[in-house]
C-alpha positions in Angstrom: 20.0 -48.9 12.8 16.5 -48.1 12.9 14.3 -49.5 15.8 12.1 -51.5 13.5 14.7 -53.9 12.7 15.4 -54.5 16.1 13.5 -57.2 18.3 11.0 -56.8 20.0 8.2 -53.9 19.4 8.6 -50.2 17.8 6.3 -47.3 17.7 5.5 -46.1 14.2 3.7 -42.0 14.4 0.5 -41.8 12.1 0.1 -38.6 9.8 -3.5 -38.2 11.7 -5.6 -39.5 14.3 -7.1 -42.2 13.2 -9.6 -45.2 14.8 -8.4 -49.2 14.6 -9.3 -51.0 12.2 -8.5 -51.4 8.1 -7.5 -48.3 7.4 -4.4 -48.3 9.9 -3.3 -51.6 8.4 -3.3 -50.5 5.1 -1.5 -47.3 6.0 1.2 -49.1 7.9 1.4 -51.5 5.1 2.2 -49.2 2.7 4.5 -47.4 4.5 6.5 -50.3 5.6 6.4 -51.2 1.9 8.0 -48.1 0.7 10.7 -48.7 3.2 12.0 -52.3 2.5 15.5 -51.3 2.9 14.7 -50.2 6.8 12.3 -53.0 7.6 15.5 -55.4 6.6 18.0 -53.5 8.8 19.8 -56.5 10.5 19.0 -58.8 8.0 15.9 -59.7 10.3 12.7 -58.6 7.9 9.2 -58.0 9.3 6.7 -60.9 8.6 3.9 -60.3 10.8 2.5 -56.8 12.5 -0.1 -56.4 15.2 -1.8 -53.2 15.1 -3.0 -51.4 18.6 -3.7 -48.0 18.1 -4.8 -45.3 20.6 -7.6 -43.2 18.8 -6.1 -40.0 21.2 -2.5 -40.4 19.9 -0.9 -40.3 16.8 1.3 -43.5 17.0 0.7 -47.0 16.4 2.5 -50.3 18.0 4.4 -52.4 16.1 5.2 -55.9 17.0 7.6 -57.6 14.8 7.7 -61.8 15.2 10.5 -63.5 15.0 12.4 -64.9 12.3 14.2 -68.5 13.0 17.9 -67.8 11.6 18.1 -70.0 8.8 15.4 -68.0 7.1 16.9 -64.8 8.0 20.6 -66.3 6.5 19.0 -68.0 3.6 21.3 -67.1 0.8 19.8 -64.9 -2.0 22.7 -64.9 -4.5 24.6 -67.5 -5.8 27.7 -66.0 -4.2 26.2 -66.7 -1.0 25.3 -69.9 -1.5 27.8 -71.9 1.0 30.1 -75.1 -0.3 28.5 -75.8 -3.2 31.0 -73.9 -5.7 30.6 -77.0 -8.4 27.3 -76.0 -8.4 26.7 -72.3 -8.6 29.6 -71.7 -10.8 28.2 -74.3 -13.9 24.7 -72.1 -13.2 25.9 -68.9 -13.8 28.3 -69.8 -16.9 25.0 -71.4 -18.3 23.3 -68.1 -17.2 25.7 -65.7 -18.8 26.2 -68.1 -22.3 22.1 -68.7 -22.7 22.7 -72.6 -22.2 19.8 -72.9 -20.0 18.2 -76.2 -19.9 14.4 -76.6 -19.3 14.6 -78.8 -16.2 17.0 -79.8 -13.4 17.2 -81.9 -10.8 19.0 -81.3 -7.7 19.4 -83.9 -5.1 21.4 -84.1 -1.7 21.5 -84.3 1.8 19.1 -82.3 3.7 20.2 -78.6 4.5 22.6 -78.2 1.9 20.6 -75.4 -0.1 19.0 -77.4 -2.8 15.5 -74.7 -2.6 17.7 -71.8 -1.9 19.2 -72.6 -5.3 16.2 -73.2 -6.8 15.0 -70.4 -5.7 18.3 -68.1 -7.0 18.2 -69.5 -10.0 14.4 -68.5 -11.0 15.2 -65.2 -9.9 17.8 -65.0 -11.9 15.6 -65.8 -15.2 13.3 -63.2 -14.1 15.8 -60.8 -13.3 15.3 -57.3 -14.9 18.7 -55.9 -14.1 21.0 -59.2 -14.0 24.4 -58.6 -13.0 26.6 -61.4 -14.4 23.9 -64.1 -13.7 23.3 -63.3 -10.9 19.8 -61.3 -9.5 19.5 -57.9 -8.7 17.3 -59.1 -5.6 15.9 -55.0 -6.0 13.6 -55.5 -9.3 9.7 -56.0 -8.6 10.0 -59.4 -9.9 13.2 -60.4 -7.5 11.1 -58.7 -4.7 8.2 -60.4 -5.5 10.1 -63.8 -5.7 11.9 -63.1 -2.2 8.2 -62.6 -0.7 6.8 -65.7 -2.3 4.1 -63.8 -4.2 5.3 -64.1 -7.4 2.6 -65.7 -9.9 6.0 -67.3 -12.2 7.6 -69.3 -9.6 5.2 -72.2 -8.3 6.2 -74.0 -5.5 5.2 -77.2 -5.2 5.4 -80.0 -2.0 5.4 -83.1 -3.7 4.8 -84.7 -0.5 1.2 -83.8 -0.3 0.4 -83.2 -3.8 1.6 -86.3 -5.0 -1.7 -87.7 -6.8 -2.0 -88.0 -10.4 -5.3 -85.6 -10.1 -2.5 -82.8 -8.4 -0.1 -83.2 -12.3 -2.9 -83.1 -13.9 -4.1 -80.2 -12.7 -0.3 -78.7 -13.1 0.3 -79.6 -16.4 -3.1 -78.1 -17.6 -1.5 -74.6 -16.2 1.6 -75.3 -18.2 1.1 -73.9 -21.4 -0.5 -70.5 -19.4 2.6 -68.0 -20.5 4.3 -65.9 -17.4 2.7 -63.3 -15.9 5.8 -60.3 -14.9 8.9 -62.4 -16.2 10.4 -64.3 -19.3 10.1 -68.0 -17.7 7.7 -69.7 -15.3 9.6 -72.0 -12.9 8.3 -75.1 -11.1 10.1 -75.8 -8.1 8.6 -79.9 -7.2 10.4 -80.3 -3.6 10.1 -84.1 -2.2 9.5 -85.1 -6.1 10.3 -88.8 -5.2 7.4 -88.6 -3.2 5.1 -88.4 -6.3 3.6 -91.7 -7.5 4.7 -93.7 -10.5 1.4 -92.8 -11.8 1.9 -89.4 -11.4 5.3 -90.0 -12.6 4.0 -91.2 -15.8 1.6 -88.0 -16.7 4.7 -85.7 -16.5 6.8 -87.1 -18.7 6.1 -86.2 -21.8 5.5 -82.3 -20.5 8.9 -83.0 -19.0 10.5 -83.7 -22.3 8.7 -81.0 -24.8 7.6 -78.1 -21.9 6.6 -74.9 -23.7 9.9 -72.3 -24.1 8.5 -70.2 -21.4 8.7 -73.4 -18.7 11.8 -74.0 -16.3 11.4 -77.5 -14.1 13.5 -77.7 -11.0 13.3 -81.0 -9.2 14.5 -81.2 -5.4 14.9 -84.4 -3.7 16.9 -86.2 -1.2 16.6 -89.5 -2.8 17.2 -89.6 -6.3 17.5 -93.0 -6.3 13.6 -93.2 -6.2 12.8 -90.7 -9.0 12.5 -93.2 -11.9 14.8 -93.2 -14.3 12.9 -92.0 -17.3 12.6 -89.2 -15.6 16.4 -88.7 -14.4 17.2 -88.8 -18.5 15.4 -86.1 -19.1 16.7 -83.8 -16.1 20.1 -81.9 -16.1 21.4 -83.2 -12.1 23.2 -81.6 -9.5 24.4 -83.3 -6.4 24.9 -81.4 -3.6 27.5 -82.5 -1.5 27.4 -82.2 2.4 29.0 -79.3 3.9 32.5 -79.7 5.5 32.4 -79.0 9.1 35.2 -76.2 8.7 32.5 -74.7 6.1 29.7 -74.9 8.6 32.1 -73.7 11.3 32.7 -70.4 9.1 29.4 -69.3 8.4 28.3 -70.0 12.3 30.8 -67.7 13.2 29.4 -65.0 10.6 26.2 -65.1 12.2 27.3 -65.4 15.3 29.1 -62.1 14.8 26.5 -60.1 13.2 24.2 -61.0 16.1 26.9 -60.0 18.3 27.1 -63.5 20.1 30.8 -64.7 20.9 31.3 -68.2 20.9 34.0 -70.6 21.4 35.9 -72.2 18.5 35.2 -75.5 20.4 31.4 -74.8 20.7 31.4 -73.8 17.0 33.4 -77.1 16.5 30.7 -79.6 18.3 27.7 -77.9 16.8 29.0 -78.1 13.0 29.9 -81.8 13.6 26.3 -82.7 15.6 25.2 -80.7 12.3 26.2 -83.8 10.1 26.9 -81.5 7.0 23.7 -79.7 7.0 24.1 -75.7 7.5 20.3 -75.7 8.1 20.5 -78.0 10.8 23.5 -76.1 12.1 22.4 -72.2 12.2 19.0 -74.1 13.8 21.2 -75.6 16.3 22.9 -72.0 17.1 19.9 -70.3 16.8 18.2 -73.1 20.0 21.7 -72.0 22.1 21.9 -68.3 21.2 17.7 -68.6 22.6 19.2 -70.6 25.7 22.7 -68.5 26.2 22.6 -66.2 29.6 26.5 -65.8 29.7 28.7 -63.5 27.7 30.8 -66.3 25.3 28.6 -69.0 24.7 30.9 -72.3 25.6 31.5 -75.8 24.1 30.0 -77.4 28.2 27.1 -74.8 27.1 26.4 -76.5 23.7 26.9 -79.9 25.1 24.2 -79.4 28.1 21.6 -77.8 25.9 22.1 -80.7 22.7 22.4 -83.4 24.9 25.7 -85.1 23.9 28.5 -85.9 25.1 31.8 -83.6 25.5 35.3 -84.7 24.5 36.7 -85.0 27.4 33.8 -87.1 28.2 34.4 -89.3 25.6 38.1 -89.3 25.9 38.0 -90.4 29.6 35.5 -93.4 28.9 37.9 -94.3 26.0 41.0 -94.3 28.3 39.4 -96.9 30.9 38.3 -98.9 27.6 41.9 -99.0 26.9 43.0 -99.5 30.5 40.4 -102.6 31.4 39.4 -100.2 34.5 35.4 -101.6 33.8 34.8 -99.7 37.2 35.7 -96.6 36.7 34.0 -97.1 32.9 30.6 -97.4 34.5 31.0 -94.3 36.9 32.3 -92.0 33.6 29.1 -93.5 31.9 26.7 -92.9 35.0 28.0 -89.2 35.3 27.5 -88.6 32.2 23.6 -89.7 31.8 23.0 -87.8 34.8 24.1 -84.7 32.8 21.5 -85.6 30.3 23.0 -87.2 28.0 20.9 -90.1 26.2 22.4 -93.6 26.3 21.6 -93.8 22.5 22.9 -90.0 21.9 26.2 -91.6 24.0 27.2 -94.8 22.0 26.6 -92.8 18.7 28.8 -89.8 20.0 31.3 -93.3 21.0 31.1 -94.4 17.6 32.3 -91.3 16.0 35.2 -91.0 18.7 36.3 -94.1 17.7 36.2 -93.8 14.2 38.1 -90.5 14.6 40.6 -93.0 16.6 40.5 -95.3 14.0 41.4 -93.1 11.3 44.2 -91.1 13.3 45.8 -94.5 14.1 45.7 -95.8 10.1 46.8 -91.9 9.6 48.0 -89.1 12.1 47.3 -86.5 9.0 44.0 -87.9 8.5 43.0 -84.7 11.0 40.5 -82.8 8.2 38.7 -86.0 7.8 37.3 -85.3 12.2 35.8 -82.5 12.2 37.8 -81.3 15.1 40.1 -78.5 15.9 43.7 -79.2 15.9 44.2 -78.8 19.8 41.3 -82.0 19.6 43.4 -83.6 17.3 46.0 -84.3 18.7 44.7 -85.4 22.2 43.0 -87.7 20.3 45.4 -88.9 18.2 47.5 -89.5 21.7 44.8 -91.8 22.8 44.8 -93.7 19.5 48.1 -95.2 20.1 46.2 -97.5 23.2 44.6 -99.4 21.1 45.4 -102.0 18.1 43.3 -101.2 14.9 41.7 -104.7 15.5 40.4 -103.8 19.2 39.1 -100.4 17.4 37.3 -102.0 14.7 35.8 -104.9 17.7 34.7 -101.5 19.4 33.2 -99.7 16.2 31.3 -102.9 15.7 30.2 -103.8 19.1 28.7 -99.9 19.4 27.2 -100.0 16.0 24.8 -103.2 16.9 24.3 -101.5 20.5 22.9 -98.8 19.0 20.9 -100.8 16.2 19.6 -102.9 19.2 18.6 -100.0 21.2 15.8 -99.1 19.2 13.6 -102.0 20.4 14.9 -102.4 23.9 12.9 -101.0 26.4 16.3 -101.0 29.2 18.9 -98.9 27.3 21.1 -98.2 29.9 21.2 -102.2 30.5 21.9 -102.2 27.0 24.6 -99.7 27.1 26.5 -101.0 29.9 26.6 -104.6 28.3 27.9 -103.4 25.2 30.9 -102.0 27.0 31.2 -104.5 29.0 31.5 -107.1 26.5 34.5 -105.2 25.2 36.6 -105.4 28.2 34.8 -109.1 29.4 35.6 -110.6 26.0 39.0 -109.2 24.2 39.5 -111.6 21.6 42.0 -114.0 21.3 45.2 -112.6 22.8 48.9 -113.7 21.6 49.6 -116.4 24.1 46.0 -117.9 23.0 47.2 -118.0 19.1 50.4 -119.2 20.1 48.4 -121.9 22.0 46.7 -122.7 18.8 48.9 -122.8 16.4 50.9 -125.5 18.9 48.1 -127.5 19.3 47.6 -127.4 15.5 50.9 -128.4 15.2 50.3 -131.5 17.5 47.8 -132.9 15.3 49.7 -132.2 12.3 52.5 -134.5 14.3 49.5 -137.2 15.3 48.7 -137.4 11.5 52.4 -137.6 10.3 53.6 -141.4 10.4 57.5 -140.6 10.1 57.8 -139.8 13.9 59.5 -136.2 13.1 59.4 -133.7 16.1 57.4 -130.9 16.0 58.4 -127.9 14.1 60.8 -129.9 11.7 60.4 -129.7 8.3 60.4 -132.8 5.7 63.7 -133.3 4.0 63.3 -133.5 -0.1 65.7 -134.2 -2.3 66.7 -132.5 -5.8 64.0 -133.2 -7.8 61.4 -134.5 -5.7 57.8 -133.0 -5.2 57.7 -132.8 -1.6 54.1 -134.1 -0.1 51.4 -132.5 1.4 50.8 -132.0 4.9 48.8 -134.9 6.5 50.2 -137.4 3.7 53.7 -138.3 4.5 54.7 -141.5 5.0 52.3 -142.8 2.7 52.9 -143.9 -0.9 52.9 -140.9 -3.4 50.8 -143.4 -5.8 48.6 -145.3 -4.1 46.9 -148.0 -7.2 43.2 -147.8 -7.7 40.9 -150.3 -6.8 38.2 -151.6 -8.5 36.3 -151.1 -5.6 37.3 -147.9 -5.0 36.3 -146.7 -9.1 33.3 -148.3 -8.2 32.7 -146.1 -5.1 33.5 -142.9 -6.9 31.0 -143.7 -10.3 28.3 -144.9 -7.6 24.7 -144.0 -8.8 21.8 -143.1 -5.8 18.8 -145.0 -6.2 16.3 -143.2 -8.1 19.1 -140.1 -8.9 20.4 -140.0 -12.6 23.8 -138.6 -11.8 26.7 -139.9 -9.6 27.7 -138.7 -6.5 30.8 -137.5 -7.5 29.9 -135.5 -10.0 27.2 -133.7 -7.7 30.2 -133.0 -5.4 31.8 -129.8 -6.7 35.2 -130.0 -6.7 35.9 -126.7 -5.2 34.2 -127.6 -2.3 36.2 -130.6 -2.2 39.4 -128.9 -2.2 38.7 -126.1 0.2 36.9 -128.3 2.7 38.4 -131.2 1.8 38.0 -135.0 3.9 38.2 -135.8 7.9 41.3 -137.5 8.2 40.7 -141.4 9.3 42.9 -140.3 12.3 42.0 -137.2 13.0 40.4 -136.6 17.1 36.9 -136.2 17.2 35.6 -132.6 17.8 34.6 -131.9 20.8 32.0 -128.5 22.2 34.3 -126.9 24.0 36.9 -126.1 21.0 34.1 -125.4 18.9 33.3 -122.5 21.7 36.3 -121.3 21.9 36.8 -121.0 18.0 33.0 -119.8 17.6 34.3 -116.0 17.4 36.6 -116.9 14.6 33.1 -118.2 13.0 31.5 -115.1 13.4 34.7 -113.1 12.0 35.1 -115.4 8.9 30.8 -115.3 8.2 31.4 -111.6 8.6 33.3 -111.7 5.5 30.7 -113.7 3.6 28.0 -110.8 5.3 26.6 -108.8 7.5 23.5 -110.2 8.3 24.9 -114.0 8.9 27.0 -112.5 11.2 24.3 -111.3 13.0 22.0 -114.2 13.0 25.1 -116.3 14.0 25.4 -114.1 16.9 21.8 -114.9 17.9 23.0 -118.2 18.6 25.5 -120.6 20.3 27.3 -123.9 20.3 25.0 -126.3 22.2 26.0 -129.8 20.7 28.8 -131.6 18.3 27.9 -135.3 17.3 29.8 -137.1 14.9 30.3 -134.5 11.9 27.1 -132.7 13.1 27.2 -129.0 14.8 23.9 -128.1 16.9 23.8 -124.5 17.1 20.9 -123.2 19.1 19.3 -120.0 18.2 16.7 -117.6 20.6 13.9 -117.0 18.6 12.2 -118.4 15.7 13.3 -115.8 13.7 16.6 -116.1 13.3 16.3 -119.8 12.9 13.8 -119.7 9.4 16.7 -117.4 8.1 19.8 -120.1 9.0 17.5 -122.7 7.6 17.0 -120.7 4.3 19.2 -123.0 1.9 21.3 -120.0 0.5 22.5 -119.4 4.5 22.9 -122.8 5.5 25.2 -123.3 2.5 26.8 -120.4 3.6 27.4 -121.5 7.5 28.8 -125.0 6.8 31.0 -123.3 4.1 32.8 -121.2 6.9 32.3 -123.9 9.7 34.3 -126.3 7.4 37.2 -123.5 6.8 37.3 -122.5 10.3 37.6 -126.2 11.7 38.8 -127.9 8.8 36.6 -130.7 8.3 32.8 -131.0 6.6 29.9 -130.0 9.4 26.4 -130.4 9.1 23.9 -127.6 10.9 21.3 -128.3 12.9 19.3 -126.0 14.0 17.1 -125.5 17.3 15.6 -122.4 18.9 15.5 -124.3 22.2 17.8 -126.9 24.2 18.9 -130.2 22.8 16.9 -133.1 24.6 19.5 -135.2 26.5 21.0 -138.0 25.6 19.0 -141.6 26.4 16.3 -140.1 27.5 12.9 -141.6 25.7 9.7 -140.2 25.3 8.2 -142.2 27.8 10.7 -141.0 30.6 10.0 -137.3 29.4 6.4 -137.7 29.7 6.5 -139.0 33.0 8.8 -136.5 33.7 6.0 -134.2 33.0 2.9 -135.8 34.6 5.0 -135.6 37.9 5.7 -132.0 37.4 2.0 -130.9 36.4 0.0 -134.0 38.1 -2.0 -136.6 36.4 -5.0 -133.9 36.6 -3.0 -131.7 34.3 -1.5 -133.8 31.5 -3.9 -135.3 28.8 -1.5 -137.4 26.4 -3.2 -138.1 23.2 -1.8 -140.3 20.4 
């Protein structure tokens, strides 16, 4: 390999003595020029040279700057291109058949190669010597395209050129024909960053472009391009790379570099990658920078990234699933003392435990981690500890951690209290449903009038419609009053409908009536029940889960429920009428009778005492000095 492909410097020998200045630059220039293929020895190309040259001698210095790795790896044939087959094979069929369309739009993840195609594919329209559709990458025009110096192929950052003045300005170059090739390409990258204005102008170019123009659209969210404009565009969605994908081109580089690494290290950095090989040869490229030892291992990539390790992660899962809170916090200490941020740790959690989650449902379910099979199935061992329920209470519990640990200015505190409250509050455990479901029967007993015991069915005889809970002993046909038709036809002064009819009869089904006999409710059982609130107003949503949560029990009067909220926030959006309807719809399946919500962000006032005794209260507190009462 020749020493200009190497890092570092290399000394070049002049064909004469010469002084600094132009004409030495131009020289070298031209010589590097003429020997392209030497320059990229290594797949490492020159970008930059700093001439020093000594008048007295015949050689100049050459100082080559460094090229980050996912430039020097970035794939220049479609063959190269890495997990996108779906793509790159319906490109080069349209290549080879001539059923080129004049504009495409491909959208995906970040790091997935949407430019790098783009890129491919306008070399291969200006290739010269195209071999099955795909580019030479040795004519002038390839050349000039790999530079970026070719006057077909406009690139264009939608992100900062994303005015109506910028399309104008671009589609008055349109109809200009190309300069070296057939077609000339407009790569827009960001293009849902361009204004719906700007939109607008380049849409009719869009539909009828000249035959000389090629579009390519790049984007990460296509659902912000509008959809005039998708119609028009032939799309490609990139899909994110699998982490055994990422794992197999790591080690490629890793191995031209001549860099051995561990198949666990190349395991953690393709899933911290998140299915983006940019993000992943970036990642290798910050450890190979960073590596002083002969194999570069998985401990390695975890100090230098900042996350957690496995067994990390596994040992704070086994005292989750022992109880053993102290030795929780000490795994969880050590490991921010390694460096590892308390946000980084509860989202490298959540991914353990989904991982759990998944090999408990499924011990195949192995190609859906990310992890090698040695990983596998130590944590596939561990996943038999928990119950899918306590897993999905975890998953949960870490997930609105880390939501709240954006605005908290204490994240450790934060940390610690979300795995605290796993092993503080369990749920409800077997002996407390069996409690339940007794004490449900008692009341079912209270209500029932024939004086069975408890457990004992009703006895029906051949062809008799046996009666619903709650009812026995009473008469299956119970004669109308007068009283009672009167009652249910009852207009509201000033309303022009009844009150039965604006009583939906769903409602009045599923909630149905308090029973004359039933016990009053009392706080303490609606406490106890409130997680079974939360669980069943997780079903009707997210969000009124989480503004339930914000909240607690503090009163229960009559068929009232006082649920007092911390901020003012949370209780506009329980008041809103779509959410209360919503919370008294759950309240009245959870504890089978009708509640009505009320609402505070601050304690109830206690019970008897007026508004002269609080005032007083007050004046005694503050002095006479201090309170002003005003009427």
């Amino acid at each position: 390999m020749s020493p200009l492909g190497c890092r570092g410097s290399a000394w070049l020998e002049l064909p004469a003595p010469v002084t600094p200045g132009g004409h030495v630059q131009q020289w070298v220039h031209g010589h590097l020029m003429r020997q392209e293929g030497i320059i990229r020895a290594g797949n490492n190309p020159f970008l930059y040279i700093y001439l020093s040259p000594l008048p007295e001698k015949k050689k100049v210095r050459i100082l080559a700057q460094y090229q980050a790795l996912y430039r020097q790896w970035r794939p220049r044939t479609f063959a190269e291109v890495v997990g996108q087959e779906h793509i790159t094979r319906t490109l080069l069929n349209a290549l080879r058949n001539h059923r080129l369309v004049h504009a495409y739009l491909f959208c995906g993840p970040r790091g997935t190669g949407k430019t790098s195609t783009a890129k491919i594919l306008a070399k291969a329209v200006n290739c010269q010597s195209p071999l099955e559709g795909e580019p030479c990458n040795e004519c002038p025009n390839c050349r000039r395209i790999n530079a970026g110096n070719s006057l077909d192929v406009l690139e264009i950052d939608a992100a900062s050129n994303r005015g109506i003045d910028e399309i104008r300005e671009l589609i008055e170059k349109i109809p200009l024909g190309p300069v070296e090739g057939r077609y000339k390409v407009y790569i827009i990258d960001e293009v849902h960053m361009l204004t719906p204005e700007a939109f607008n102008a380049l849409l009719k170019t869009l539909e009828e472009p000249p035959a000389h123009a090629l579009f390519i659209l790049a984007t990460t969210e296509p659902r912000k391009v509008l959809p005039t404009i998708l119609s028009r565009c032939q799309r490609f969605d990139f899909r994110p790379l699998a982490a055994a994908a990422i794992s197999g081109r790591l080690q490629q580089v890793a191995a031209a570099n001549n860099v051995q690494i561990e198949p666990a290290a190349l395991s953690l950095l393709a899933r911290k990658a998140a299915g983006g090989l940019r993000d992943a040869l970036s990642l290798l490229d910050q450890i190979m920078s960073a590596g002083d030892q002969e194999i570069i291992t998985a401990e390695q990539v975890a100090a230098i990234l900042g996350t957690a390790r496995l067994d990390t992660l596994l040992a704070i899962t086994d005292a989750l699933a022992a109880g053993d809170g102290a030795n929780m916090l000490r795994l969880v200490d050590t490991a921010l003392q390694a460096g590892v941020e308390p946000q980084r740790l509860l989202e490298d959690l959540l991914e353990h435990t989904r991982n759990l989650l998944l090999l408990h449902m499924d011990p195949r379910a192995g190609e859906f981690t990310g992890l090698l099979p040695e990983e596998v199935e130590q944590v596939a061992a561990q996943a038999q500890k928990f119950t899918p329920r306590r897993l999905l209470d975890l998953m949960e519990r870490l997930q609105e951690g880390g939501a709240a640990l954006r605005w908290n200015n204490q994240p450790r505190v934060l940390m610690e209290m979300t795995l605290a409250g796993f092993l503080v509050d369990p749920g409800p455990s077997l002996e407390d449903l069996a409690r339940r479901v007794e004490e449900l029967e008692k009341r079912l007993a209270a209500l029932d009038g024939s004086g069975r015991a408890k457990g004992q069915l009703p006895e029906i005889k051949p062809g008799e419609t046996p009666a619903r809970p709650g009812l026995a002993g009473r008469s299956q046909h119970v004669p109308e009053t007068t009283g009672q038709r009167k009652a249910e036809g009852m207009t509201l002064p000033g309303k022009g409908e009844s009150y039965a009819s604006r009583t939906r009869p769903a409602t009045r089904q599923q909630e149905g009536v308090t029973p004359a006999g039933s016990p009053p409710l009392e706080l303490f059982t609606v406490q106890e029940r409130w997680p079974e609130v939360l669980a069943a107003a997780r079903r009707e949503s997210v969000h009124l889960q989480a503004y339930l949560r914000a909240g607690e029990p503090a009163a229960v009067s009559g068929d009232s429920l006082t649920l007092e909220v911390k901020t003012d926030f949370h209780r506009g959006m329980l008041e809103q009428a779509a959410n209360r309807q919503k919370v008294e719809a759950v309240l009245a399946r959870v504890f089978g009778r009708p509640l009505k919500l009320v609402i505070t962000a601050g304690r109830p006032p206690v019970d008897g005492a007026s508004q002269e005794e609080v005032l007083d209260k007050l004046v005694e507190y503050f002095g006479p000095d201090k309170v002003e009462i005003k009427d």
